[in-house]
Backbone as a chain_set.jsonl record, in Angstrom:
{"seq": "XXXXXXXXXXXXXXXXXXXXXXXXXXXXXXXXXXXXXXXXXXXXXXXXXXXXXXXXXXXXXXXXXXXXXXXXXXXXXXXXXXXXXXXX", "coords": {"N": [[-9.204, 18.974, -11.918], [-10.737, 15.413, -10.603], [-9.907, 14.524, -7.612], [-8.399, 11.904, -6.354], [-9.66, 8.76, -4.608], [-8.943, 6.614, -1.859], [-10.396, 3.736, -0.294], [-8.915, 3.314, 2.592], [-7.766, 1.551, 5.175], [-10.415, 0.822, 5.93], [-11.73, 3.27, 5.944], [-12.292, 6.198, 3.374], [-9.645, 8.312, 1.598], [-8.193, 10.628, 0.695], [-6.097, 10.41, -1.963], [-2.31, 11.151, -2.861], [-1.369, 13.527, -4.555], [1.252, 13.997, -6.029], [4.522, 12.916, -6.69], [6.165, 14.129, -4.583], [4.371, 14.785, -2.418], [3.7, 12.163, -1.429], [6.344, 11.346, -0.854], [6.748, 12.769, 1.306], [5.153, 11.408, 3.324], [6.74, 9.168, 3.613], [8.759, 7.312, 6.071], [11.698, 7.151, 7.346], [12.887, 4.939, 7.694], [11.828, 3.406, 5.729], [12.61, 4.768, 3.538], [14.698, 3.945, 1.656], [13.726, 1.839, 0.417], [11.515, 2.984, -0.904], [12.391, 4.577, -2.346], [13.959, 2.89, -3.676], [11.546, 1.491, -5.39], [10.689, 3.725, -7.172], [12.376, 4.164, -8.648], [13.051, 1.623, -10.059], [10.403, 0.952, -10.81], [9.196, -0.442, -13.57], [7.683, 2.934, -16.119], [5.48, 2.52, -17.048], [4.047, 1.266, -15.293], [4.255, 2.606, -13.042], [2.679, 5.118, -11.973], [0.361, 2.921, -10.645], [2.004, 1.637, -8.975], [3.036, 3.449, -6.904], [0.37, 4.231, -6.17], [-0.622, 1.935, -4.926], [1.256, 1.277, -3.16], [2.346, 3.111, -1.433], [0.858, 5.739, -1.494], [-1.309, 5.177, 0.557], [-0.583, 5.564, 3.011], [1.421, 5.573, 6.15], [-0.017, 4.206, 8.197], [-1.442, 2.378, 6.743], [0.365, 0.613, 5.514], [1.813, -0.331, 7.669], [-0.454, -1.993, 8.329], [-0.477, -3.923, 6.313], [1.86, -4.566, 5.734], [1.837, -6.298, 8.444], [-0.136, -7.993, 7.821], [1.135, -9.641, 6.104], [2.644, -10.792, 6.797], [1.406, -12.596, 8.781], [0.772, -14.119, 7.084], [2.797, -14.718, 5.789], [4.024, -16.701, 8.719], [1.819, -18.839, 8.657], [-0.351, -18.324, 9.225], [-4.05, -17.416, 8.77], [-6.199, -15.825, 9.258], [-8.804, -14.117, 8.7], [-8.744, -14.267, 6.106], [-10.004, -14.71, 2.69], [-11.546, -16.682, 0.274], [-11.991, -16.55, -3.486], [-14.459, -17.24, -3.048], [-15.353, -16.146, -0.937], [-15.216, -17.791, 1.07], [-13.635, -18.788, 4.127], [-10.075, -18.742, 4.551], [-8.656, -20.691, 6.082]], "CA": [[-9.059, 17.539, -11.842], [-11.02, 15.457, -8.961], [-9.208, 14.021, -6.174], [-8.558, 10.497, -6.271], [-9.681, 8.817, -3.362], [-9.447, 4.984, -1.605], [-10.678, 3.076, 1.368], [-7.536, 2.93, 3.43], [-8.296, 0.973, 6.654], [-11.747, 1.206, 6.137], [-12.417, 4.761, 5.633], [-12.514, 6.904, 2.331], [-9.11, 9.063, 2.125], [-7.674, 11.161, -0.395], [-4.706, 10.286, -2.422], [-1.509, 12.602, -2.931], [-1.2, 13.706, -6.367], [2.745, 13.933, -6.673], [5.208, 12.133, -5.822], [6.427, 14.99, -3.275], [3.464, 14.6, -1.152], [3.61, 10.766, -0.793], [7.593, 11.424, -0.046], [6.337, 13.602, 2.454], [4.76, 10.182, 4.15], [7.426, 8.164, 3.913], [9.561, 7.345, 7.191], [12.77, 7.161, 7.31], [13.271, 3.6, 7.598], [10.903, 3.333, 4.54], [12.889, 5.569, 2.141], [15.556, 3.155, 0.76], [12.497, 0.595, -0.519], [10.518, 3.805, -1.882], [13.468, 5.268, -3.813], [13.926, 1.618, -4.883], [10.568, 1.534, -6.174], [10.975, 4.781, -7.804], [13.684, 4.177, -9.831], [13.083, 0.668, -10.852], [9.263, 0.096, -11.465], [8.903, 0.195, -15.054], [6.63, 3.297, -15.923], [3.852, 2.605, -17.558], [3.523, 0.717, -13.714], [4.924, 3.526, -11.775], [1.52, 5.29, -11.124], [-0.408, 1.976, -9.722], [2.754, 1.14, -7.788], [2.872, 4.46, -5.768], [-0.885, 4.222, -5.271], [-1.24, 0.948, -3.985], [2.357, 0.542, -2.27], [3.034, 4.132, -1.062], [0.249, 6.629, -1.239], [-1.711, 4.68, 1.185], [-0.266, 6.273, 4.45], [1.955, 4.513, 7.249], [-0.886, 3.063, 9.163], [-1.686, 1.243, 6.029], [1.632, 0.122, 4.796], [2.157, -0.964, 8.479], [-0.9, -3.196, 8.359], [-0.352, -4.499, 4.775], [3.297, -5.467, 6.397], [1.133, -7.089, 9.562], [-0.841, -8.97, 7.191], [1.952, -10.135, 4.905], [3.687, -11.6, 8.291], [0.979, -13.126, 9.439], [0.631, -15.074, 6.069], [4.071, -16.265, 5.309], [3.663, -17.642, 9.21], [0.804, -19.442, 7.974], [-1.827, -17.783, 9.848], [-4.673, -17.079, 7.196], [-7.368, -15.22, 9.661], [-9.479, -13.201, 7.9], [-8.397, -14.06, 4.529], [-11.197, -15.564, 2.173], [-11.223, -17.167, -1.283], [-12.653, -15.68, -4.761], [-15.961, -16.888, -3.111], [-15.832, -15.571, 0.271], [-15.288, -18.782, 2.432], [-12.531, -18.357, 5.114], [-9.1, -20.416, 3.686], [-8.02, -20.819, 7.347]], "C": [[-9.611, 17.057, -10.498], [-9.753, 14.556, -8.47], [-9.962, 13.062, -6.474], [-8.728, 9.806, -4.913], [-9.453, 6.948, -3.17], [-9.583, 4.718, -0.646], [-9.745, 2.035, 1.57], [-7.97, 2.361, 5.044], [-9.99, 1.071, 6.918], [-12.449, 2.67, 5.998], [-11.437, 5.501, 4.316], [-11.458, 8.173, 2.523], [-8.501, 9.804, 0.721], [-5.968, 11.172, -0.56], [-3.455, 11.419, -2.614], [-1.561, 12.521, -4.521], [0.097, 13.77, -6.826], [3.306, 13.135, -5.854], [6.124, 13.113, -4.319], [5.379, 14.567, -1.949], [3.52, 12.978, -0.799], [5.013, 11.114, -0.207], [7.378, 11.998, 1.64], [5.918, 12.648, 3.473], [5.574, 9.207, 4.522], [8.555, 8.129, 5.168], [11.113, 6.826, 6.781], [13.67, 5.681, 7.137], [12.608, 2.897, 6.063], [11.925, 3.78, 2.97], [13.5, 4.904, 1.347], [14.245, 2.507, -0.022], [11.451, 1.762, -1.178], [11.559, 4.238, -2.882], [13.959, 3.982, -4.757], [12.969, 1.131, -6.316], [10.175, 2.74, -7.124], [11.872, 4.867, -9.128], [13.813, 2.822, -10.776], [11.861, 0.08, -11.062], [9.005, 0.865, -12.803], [7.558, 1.283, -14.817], [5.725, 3.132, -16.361], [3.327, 1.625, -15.857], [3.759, 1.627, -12.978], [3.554, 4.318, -10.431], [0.897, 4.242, -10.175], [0.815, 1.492, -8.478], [2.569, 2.073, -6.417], [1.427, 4.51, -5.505], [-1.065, 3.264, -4.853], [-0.289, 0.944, -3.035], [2.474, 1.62, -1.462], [2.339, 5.266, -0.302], [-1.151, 6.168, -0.068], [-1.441, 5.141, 2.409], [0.433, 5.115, 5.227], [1.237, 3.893, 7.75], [-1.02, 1.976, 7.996], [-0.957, 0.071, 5.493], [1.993, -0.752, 6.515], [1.095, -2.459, 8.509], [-0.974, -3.982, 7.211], [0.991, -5.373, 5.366], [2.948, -6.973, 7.615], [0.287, -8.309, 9.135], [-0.214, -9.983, 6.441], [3.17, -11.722, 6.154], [3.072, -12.448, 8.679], [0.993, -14.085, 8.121], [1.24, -16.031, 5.935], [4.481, -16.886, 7.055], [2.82, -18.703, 9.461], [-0.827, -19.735, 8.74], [-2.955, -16.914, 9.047], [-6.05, -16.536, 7.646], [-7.636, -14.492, 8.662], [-9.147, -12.723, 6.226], [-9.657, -15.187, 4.377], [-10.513, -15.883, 0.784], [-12.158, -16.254, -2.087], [-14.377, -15.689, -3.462], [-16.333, -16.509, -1.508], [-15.778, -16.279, 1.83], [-13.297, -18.395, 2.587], [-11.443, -19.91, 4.242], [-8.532, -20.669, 4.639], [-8.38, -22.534, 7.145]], "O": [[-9.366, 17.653, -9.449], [-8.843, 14.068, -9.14], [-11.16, 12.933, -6.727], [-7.983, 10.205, -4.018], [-9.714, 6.14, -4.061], [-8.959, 5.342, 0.211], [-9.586, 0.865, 1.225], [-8.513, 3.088, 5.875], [-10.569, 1.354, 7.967], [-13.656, 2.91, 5.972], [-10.211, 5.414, 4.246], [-11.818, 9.076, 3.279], [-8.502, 9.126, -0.307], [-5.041, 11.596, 0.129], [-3.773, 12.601, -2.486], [-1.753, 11.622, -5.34], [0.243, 13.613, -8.039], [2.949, 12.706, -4.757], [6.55, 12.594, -3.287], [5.673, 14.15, -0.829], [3.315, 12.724, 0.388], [4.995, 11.211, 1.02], [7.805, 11.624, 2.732], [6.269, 12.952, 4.613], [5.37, 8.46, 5.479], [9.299, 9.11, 5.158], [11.362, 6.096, 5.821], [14.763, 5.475, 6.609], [13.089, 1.902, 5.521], [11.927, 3.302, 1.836], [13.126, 5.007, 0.178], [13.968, 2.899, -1.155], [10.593, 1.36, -1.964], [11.43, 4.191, -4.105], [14.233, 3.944, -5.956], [13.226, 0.724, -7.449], [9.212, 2.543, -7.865], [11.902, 5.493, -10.188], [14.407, 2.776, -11.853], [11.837, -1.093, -11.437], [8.753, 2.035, -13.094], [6.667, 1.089, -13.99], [4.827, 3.846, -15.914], [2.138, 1.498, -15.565], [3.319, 1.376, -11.856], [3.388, 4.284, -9.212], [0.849, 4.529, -8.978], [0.539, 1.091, -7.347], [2.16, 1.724, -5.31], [1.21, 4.921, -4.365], [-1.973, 3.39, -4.031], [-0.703, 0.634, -1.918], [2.81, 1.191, -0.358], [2.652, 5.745, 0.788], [-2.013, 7.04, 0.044], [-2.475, 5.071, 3.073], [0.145, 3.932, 5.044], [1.622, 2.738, 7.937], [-0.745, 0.8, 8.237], [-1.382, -1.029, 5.142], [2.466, -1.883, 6.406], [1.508, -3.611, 8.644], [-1.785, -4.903, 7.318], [1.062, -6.601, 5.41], [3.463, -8.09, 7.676], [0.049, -9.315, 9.802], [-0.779, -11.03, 6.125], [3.848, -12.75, 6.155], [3.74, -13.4, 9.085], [1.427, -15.172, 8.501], [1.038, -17.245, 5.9], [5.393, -17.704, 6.935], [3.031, -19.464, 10.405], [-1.741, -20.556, 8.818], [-2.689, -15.755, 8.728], [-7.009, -16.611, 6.878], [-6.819, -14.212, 7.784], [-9.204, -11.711, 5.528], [-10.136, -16.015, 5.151], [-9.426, -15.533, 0.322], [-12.914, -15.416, -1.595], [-15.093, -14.742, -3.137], [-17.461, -16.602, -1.023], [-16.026, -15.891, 2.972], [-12.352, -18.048, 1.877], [-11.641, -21.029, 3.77], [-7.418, -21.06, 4.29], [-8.05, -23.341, 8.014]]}, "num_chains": 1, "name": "protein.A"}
């Protein structure tokens, strides 16, 4: 089977394949909201959840958090629309 891969912060990284190895990433302060998401995303969603929300690595999940902050204070740098213009 190949190795699934995605561009995490800009560079090309390879995904975990179980849910052991993403556990393996998760910090400690993290674990309650992963075992949440574990246990209550329906599965036929379960895979896309742990790859977009989880298997991504801490740096990413930190700036996904950094980005999400900066939003709902309604700072909208480097966000664009469908067609590419800045919605700042």
């Amino acid at each position: 089977m190949a190795k699934r891969t995605a561009i995490v912060l800009g560079e090309e990284v390879e995904l975990p394949e179980t849910l052991a190895e993403i556990m393996a990433t998760v910090r400690p302060h993290e674990v309650a909201d992963f075992m949440a998401d574990v246990w209550n995303t329906p599965l036929d969603q379960l895979e896309r959840r742990m790859s977009l929300g989880w298997a991504i690595g801490p740096a990413a999940r930190d700036a996904d958090e950094a980005a999400a902050e900066r939003v709902q204070a309604g700072d909208f740098t480097g966000f664009g629309d469908i067609n590419g213009d800045s919605v700042r």
